[in-house]
Residue frames relative to the residue before (quaternion, step in Angstrom):
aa qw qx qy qz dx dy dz
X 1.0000 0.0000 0.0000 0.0000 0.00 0.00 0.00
X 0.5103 -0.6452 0.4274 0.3749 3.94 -1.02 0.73
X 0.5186 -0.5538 0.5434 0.3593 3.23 -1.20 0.12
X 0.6744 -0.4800 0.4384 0.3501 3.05 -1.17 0.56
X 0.2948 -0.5959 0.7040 0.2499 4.05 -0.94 0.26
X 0.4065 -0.5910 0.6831 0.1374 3.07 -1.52 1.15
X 0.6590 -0.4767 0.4067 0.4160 3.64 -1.71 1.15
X 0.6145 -0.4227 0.6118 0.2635 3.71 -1.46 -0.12
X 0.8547 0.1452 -0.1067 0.4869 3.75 -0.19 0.99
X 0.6509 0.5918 -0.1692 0.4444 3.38 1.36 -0.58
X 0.0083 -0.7707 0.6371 -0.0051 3.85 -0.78 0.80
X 0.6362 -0.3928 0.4006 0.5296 3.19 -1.46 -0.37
X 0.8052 -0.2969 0.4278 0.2837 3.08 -2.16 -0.02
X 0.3689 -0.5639 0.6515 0.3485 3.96 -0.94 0.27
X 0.2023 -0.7522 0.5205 0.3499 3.30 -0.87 -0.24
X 0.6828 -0.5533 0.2834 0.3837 3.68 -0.81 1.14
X 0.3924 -0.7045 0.5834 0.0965 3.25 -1.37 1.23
X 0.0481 -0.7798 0.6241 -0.0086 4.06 -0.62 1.20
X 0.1854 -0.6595 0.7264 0.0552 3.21 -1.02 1.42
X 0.4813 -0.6657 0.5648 -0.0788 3.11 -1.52 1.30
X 0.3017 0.8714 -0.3861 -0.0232 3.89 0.45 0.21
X 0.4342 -0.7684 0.4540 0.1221 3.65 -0.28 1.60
X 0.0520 -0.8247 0.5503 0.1197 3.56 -0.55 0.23
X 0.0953 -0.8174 0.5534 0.1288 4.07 0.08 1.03
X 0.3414 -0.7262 0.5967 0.0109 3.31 -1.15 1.15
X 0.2231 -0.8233 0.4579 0.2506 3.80 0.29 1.19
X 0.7810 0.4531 -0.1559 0.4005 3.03 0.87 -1.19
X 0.2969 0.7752 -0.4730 0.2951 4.02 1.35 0.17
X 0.8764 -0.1627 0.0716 0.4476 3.31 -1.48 -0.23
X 0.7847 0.3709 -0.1041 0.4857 3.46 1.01 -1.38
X 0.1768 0.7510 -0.4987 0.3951 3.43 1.33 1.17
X 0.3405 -0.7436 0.5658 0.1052 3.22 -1.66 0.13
X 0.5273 0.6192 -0.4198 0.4029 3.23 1.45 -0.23
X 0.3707 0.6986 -0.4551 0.4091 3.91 1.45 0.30
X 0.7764 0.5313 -0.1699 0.2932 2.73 0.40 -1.68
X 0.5116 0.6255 -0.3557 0.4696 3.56 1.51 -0.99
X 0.7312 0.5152 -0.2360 0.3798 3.30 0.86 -1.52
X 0.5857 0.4520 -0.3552 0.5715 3.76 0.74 -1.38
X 0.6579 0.4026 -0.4595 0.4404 4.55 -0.42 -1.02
X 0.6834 0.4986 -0.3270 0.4212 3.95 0.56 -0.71
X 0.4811 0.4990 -0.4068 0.5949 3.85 1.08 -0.70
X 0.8019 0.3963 -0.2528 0.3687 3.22 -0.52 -1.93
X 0.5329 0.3880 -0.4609 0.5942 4.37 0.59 -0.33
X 0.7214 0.4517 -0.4023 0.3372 3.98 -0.17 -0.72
X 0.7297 0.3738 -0.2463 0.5169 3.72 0.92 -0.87
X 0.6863 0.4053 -0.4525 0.3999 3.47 0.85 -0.16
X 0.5871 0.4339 -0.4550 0.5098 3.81 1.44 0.18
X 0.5643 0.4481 -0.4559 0.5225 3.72 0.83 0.13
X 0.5910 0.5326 -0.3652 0.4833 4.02 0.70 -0.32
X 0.7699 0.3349 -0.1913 0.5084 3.58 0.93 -0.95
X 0.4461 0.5217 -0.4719 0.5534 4.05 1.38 0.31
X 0.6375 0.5555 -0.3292 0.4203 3.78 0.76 -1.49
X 0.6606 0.5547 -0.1586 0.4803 3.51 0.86 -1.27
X 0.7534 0.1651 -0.2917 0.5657 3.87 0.46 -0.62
X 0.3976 0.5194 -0.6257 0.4250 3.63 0.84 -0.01
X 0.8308 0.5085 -0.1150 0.1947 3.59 0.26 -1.15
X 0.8419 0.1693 -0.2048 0.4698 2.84 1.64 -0.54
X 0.6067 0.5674 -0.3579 0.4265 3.14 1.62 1.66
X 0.3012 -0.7905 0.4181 0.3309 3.50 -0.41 0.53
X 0.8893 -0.1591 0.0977 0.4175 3.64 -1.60 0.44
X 0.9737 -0.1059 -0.1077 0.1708 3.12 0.54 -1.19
X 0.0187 0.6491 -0.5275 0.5478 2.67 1.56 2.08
X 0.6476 0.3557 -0.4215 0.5257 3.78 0.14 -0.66
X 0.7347 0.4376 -0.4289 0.2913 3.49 0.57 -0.91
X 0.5120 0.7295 -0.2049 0.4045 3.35 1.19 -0.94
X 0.7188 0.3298 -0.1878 0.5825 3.71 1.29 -1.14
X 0.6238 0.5425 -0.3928 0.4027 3.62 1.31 -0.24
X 0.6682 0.3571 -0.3218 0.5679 3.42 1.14 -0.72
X 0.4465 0.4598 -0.6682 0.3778 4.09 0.26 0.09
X 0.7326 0.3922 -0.3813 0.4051 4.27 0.30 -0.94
X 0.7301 0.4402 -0.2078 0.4795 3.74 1.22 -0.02
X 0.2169 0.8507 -0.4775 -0.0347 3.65 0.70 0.32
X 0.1720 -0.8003 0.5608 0.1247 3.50 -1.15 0.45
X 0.1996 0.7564 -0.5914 0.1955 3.64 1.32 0.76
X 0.5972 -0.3864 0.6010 0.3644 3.56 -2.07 1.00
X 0.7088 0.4328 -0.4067 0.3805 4.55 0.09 0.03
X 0.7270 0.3651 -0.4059 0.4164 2.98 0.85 -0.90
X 0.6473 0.5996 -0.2475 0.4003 3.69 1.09 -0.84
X 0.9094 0.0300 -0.0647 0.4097 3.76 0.74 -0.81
X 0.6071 0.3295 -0.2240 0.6876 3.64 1.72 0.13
X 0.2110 0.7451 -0.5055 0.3805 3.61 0.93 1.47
X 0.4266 -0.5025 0.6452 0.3863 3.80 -1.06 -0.22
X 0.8526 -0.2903 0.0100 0.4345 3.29 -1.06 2.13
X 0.7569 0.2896 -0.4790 0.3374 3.01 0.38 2.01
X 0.0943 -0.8453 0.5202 -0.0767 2.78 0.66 2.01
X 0.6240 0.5821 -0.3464 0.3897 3.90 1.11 0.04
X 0.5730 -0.3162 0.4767 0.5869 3.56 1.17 -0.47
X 0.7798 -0.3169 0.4293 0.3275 3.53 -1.98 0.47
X 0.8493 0.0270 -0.0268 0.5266 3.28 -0.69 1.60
X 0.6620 0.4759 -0.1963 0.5448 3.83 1.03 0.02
X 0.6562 0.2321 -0.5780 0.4260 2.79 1.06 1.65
X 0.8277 -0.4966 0.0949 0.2433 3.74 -1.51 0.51
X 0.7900 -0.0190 0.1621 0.5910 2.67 1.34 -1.27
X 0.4789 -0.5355 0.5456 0.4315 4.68 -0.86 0.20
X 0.8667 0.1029 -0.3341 0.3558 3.57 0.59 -0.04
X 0.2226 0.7862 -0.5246 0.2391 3.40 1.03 0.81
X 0.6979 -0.5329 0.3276 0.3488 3.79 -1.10 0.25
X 0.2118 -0.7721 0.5781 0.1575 3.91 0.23 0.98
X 0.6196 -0.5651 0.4888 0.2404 3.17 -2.06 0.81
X 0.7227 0.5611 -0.3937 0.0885 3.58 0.31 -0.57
X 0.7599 -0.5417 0.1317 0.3343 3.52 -1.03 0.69
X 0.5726 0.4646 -0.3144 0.5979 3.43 1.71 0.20
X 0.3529 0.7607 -0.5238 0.1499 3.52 0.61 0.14
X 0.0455 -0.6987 0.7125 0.0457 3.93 -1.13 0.33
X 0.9068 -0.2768 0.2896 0.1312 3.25 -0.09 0.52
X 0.2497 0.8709 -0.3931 0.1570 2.92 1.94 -0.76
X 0.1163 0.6243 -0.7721 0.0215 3.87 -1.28 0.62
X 0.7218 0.4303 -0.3929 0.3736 3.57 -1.85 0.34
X 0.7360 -0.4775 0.2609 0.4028 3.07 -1.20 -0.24
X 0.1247 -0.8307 0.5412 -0.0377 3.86 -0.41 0.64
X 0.3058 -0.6621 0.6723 0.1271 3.46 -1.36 1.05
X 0.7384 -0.5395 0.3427 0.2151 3.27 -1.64 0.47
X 0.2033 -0.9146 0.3230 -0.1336 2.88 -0.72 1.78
X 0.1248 -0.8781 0.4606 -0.0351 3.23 0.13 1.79
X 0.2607 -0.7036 0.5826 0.3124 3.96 -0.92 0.93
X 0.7765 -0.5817 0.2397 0.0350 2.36 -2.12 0.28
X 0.7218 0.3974 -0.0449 0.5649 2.48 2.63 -0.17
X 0.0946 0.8426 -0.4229 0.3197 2.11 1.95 1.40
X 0.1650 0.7877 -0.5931 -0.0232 3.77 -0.89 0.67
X 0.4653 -0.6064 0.5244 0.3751 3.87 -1.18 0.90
X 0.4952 0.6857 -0.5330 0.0215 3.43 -1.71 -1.55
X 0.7465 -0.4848 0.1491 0.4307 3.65 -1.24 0.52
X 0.6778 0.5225 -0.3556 0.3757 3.76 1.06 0.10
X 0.4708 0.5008 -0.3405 0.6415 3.55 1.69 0.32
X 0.8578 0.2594 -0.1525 0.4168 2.56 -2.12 0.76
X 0.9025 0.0438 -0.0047 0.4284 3.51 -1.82 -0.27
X 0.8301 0.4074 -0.0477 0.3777 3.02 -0.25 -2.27
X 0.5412 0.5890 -0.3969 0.4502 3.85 1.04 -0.59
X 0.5911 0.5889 -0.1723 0.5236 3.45 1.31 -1.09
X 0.9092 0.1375 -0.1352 0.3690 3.03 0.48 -0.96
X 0.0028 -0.8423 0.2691 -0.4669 3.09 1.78 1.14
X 0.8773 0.3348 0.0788 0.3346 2.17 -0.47 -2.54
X 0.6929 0.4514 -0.2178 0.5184 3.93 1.35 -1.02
X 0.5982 0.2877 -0.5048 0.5519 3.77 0.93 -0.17
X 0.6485 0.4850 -0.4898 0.3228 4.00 -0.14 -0.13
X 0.7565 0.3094 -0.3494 0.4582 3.76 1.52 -0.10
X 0.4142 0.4987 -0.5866 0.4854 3.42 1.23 0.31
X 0.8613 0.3472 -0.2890 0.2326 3.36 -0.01 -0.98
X 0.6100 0.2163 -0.5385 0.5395 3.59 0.79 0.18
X 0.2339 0.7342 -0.5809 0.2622 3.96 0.23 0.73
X 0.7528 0.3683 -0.1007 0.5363 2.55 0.75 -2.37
X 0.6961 0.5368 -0.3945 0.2676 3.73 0.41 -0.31
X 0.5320 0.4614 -0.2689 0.6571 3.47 1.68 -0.41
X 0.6622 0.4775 -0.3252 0.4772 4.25 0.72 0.09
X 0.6330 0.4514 -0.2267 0.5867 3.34 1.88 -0.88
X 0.3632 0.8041 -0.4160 0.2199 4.02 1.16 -0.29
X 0.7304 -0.0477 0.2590 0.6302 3.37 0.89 -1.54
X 0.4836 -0.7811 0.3505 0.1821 3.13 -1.42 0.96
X 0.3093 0.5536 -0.6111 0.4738 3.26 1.20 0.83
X 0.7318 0.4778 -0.3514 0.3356 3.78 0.16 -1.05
X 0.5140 0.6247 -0.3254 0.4896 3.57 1.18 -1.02
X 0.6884 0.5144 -0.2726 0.4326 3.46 1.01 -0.92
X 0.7316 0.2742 -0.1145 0.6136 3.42 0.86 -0.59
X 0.4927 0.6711 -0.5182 0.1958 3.48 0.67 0.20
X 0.3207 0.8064 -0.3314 0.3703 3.45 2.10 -0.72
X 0.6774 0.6773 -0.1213 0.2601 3.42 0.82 -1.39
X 0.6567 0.4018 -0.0196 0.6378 3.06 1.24 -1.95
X 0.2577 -0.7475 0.5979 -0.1314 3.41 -1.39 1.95
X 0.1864 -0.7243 0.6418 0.1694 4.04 -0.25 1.03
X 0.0118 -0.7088 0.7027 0.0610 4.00 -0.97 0.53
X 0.0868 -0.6471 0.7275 0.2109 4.06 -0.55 0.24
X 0.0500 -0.7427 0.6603 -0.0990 3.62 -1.15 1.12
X 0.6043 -0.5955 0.3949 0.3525 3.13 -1.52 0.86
X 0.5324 0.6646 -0.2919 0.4354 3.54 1.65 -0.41
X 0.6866 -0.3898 0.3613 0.4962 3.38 1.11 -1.41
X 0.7078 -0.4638 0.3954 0.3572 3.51 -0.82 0.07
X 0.1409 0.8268 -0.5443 0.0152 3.76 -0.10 0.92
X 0.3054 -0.7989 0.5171 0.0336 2.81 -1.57 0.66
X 0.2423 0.9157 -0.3108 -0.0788 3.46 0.49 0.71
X 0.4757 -0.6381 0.5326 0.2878 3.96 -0.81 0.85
X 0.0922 -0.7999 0.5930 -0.0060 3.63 -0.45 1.12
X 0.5656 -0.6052 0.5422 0.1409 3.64 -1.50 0.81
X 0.3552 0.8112 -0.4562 0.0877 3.25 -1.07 0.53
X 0.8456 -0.2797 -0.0241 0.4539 3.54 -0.33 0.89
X 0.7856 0.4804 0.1334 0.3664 2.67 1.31 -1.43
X 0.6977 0.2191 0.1341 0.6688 2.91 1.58 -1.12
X 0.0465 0.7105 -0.6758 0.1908 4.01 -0.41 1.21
X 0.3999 -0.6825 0.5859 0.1761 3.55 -1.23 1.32
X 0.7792 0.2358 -0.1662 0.5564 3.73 0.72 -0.57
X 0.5049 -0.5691 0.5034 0.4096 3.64 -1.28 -0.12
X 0.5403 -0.6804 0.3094 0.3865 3.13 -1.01 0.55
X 0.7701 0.1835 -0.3005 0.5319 3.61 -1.58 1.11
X 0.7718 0.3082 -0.2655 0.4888 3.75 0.47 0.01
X 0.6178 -0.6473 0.4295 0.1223 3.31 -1.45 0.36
X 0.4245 0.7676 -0.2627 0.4020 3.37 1.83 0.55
X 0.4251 -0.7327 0.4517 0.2799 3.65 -0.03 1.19
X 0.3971 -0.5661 0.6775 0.2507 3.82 -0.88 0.53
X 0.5552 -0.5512 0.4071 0.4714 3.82 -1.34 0.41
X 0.5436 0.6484 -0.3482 0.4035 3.45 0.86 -1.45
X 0.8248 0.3089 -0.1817 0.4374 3.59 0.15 -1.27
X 0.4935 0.4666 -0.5100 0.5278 3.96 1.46 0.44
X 0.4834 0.7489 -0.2409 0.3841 3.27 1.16 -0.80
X 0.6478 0.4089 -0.1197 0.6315 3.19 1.00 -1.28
X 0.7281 0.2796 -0.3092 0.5442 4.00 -0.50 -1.32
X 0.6340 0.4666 -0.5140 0.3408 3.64 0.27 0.33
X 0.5503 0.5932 -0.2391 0.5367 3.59 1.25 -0.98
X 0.6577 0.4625 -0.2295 0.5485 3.81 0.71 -1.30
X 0.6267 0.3850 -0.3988 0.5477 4.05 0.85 -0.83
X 0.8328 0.3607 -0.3875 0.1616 3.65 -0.12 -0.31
X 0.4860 0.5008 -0.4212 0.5793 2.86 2.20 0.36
X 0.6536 0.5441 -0.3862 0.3573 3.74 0.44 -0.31
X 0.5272 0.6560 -0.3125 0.4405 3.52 1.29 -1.10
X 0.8104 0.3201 -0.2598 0.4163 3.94 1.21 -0.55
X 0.4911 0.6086 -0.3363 0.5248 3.05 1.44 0.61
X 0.3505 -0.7829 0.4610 0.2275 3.63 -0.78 1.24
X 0.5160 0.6443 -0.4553 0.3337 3.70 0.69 -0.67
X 0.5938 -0.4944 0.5715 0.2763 3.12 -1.64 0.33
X 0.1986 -0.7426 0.6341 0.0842 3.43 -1.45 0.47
X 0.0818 -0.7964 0.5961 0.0605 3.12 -1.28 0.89
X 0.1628 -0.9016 0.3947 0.0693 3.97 -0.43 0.92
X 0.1867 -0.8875 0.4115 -0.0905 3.61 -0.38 1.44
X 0.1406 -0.8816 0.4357 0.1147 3.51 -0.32 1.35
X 0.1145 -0.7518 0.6296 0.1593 3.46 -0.55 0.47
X 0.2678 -0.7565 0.5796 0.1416 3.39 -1.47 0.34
X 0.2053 -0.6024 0.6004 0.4842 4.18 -0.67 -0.64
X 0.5587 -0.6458 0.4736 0.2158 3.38 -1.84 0.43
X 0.1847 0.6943 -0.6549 0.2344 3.32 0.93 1.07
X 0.3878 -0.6288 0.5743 0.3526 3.91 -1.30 0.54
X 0.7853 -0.2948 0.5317 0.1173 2.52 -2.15 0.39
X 0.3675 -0.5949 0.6859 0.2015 4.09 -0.38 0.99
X 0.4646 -0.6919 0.4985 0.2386 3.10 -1.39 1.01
X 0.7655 0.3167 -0.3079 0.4679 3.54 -1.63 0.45
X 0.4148 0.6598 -0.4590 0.4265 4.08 1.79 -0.31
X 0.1584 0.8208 -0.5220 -0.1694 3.91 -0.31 0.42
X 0.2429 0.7025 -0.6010 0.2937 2.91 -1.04 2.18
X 0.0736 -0.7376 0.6661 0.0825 4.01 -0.59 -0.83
X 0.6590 -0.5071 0.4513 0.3238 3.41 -1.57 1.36
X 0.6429 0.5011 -0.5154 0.2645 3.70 0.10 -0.63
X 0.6597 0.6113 -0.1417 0.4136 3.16 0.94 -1.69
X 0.7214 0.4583 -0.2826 0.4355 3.26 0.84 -0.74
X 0.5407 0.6973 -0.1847 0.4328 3.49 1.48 -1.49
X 0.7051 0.2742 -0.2450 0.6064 3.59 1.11 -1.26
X 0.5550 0.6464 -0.4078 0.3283 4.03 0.42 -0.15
X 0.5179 0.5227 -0.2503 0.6292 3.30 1.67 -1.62
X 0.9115 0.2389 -0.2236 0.2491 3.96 -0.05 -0.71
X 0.4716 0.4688 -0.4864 0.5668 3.07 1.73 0.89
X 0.6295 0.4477 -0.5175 0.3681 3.85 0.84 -0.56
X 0.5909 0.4248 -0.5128 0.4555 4.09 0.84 -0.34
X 0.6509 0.5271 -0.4948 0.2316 3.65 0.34 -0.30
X 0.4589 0.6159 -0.2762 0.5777 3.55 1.68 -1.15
X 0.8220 0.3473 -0.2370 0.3841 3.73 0.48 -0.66
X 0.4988 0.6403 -0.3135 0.4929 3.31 1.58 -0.06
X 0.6384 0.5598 -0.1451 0.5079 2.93 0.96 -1.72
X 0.6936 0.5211 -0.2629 0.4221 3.76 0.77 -0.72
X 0.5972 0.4514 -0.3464 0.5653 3.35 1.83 -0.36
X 0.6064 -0.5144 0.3799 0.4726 3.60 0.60 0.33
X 0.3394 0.6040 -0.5964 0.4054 4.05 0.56 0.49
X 0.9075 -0.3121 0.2465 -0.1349 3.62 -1.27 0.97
X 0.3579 0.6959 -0.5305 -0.3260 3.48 1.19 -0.64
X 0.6198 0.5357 -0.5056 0.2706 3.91 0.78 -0.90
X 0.5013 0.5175 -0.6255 0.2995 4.28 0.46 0.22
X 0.6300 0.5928 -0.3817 0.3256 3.60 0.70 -0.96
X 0.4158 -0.7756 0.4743 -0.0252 3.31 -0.84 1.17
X 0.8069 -0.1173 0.1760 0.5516 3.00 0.63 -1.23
X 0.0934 -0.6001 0.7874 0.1057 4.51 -0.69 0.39
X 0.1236 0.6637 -0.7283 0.1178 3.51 -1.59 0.80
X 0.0029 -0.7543 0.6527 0.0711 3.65 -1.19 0.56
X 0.2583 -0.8236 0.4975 0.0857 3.73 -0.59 1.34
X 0.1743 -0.7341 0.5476 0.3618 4.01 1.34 -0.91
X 0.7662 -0.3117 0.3145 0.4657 3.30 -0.70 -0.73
X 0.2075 0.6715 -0.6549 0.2778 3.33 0.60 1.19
X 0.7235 0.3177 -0.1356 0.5977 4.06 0.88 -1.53
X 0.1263 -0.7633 0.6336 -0.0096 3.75 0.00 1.26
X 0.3878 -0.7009 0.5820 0.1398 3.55 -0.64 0.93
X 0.6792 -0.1026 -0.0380 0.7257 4.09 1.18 -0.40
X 0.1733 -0.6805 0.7118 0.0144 3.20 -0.84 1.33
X 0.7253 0.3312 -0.5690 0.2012 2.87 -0.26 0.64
X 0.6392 0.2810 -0.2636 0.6655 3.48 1.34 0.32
X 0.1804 -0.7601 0.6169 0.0958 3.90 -0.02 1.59
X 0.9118 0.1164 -0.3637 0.1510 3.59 0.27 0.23
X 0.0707 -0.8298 0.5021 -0.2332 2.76 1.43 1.57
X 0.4846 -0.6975 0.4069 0.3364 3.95 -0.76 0.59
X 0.3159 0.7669 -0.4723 0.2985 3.15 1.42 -0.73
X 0.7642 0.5100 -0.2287 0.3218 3.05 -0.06 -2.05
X 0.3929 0.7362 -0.3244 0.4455 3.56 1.42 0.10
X 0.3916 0.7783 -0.4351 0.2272 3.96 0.45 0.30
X 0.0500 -0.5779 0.7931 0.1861 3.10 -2.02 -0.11
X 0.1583 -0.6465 0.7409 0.0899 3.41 -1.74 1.11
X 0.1763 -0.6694 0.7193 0.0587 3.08 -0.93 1.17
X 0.1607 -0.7606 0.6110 0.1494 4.35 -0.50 1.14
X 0.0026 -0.5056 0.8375 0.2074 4.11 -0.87 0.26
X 0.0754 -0.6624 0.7349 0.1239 3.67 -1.63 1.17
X 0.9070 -0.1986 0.1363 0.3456 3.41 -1.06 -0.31
């Protein structure tokens, strides 16, 4: 039998056309923006491996020694610097006129300028510093160990080594108060003391600066006064009493009173502690 005849104009179907669309992801598995991330970990734990490691294989005062090389407090860096003939930060300007012993005048911009007689060794740097603070703790403690009033009160007296200088501060406590209260009178004990502290300070050349601190107990009503006033009063009567041990007036640098701005235990403002003189020897 014939096949059927197909219509006039008519064929088969096309068959259907499928677009496929791929989407590449630059940054997918076979990215690199990992790698940035993992080299940044792996540098952070190997400087936490090498802190663990000198923590470990130094004693007290070797750490101290590497803590004050990132802190120096040398009379160069502080007062014979480029444009800071005033002390750290206390000068005007990077192209102002520097102190050192080759100077000409220099204006404009300038790069770092080292003299010619410039020389390292164990009295530079670090160790000069740290020198200079075990020779006043220790004849400290020997003038605190003299007699047994001082031994008594020796509890009192705190050695800080600061990027500023060597402090020394007379602390308060229940028991024991350098001034009467609300006034600006030395207790004997605490003449007692700034006398001991002057006869170690008197051989030291540095300058000295002297900070009072108070606690934030108030003021009794109708009492006209206020911690500031008082704070600077307390640290001009130890200068007057320093100064009475034969100390200088032209070493003294600075007299400052702060009240209870520099709380010694914040967390209990009227703890006596907070009760102090800092006597600084700076450079």
């Amino acid at each position: 039998m014939a096949s059927k005849a197909q219509p006039k104009g008519k064929g088969p179907l096309p068959a259907p056309i499928i677009v496929k669309k791929i989407t590449m992801v630059a940054a997918g598995h076979h990215g690199g923006a990992w790698k940035v991330a993992y080299a940044d970990f792996v540098t952070a734990m190997m400087a936490f491996f090498l802190l663990l490691w000198l923590l470990g294989a130094t004693n007290e005062k070797q750490r101290k020694g590497i803590a004050d090389y990132f802190s120096p407090t040398l009379v160069k860096t502080r007062q014979e610097s480029a444009g800071s003939g005033k002390g750290i930060l206390g000068g005007v300007s990077l192209t102002e006129v520097d102190n050192y012993p080759n100077r000409a005048g220099q204006t404009g911009e300038k790069t770092i300028t080292i003299p010619r007689d410039t020389v390292g060794g164990p009295k530079s740097g670090a160790a000069a510093v740290s020198k200079r603070y075990d020779h006043l703790h220790q004849a400290l403690d020997r003038k605190l160990q003299s007699s047994a009033q001082l031994r008594a009160l020796a509890k009192q007296v705190k050695m800080v080594d600061t990027t500023e200088g060597v402090r020394i501060d007379m602390v308060d406590d229940a028991q024991f108060s350098m001034f009467r209260v609300g006034t600006t009178i030395l207790t004997p004990d605490a003449a007692d003391l700034l006398h001991a502290i002057g006869d170690v300070v008197r051989g030291d050349p540095g300058g000295l600066a002297i900070r009072g601190h108070t606690d934030a107990l108030p003021w009794r009503a109708g009492i006209a006064g206020n911690n500031w006033a008082l704070s600077a009063g307390r640290a001009e009567a130890t200068r007057e009493a320093l100064m009475s041990d034969n100390i200088g007036e032209d070493r003294f640098r600075r007299i400052e009173g702060v009240a209870d701005r520099e709380l010694l235990v914040p967390s209990d403002p009227h703890d006596p502690r907070n009760r102090r003189i800092s006597i600084t020897l700076m450079p």
